[in-house]
N, C-alpha and C positions, 0 to 999 in steps of 0.2 A: 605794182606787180600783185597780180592776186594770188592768195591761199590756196594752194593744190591740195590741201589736206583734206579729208573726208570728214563731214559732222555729224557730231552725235546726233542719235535718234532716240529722243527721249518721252515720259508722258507724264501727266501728271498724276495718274492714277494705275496703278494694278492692271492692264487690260482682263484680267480674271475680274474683276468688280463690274463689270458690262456682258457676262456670260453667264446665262443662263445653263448651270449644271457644266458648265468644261467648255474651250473654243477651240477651237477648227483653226487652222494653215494652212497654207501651201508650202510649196518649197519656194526660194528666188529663181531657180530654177524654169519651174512649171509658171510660177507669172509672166517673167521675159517671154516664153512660147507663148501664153493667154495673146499678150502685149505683139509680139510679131504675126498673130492669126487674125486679130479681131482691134484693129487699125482707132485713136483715138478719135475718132467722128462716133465711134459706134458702141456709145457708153453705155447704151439696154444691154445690148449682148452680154457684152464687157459682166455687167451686172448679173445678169440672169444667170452664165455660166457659172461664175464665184458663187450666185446663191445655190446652185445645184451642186458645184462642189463641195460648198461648204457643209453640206446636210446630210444625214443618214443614208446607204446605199445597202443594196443586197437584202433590206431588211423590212421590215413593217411600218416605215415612214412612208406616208402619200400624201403628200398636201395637195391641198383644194388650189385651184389656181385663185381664190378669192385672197387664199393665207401667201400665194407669189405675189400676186399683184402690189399687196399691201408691202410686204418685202421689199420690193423693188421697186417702189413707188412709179407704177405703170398700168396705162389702163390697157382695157382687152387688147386693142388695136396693136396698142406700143409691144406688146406683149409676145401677142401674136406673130408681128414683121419679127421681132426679135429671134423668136423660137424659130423661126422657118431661114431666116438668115444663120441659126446655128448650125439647121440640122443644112442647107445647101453648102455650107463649109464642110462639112462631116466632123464639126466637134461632139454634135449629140444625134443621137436616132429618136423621132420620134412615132409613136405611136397612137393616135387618137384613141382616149378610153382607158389606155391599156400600160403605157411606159415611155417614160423619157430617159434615155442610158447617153451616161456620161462616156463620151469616146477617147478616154485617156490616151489608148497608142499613138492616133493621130493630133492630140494635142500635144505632145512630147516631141511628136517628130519632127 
């Protein structure tokens, strides 16, 4: 009979000792919705969305898509299907040039 109990989740280090200046979350929440929009085949998304949430918003952050790529270890192309399968889901709006906005209502919903 196996162990119904739930196990611990533990580390071997600080997760603060891998964070440059403070680290970002999500709720468990908002992943399950990530996880029910953006289906486990499609682990760029998956990826690129966490790295957009995870980052500065409303504010003076703009990274280079050279500083995504590296990120997300994806080249242009991966990149690009990725970004245009977010925005044809309506997780994120894109804007060539100009902005990528994280579409929270719709990821929640």
């Amino acid at each position: 009979m196996a162990d119904k109990r739930a196990i611990a989740l533990l580390s071997d280090v600080d997760k603060k000792e891998y964070n440059e200046g403070g680290y970002y979350q999500i709720s468990p929440l908002m992943f399950q919705k990530i996880n029910e929009k953006i289906t486990g085949k499609c682990g760029n998304q998956r990826a690129l969305l966490l790295y957009f949430i995870f980052q500065q918003q409303n504010g003076d952050f703009h990274p280079a898509e050279a500083t995504i790529l590296t990120a997300c270890h994806m080249d242009h192309a991966q990149y690009s299907r990725a970004r245009e399968a977010l925005v044809a889901a309506n997780l994120i709006e894109y804007e060539k040039t100009k902005y990528i906005k994280i579409m929270y209502k719709n990821i929640m919903a």
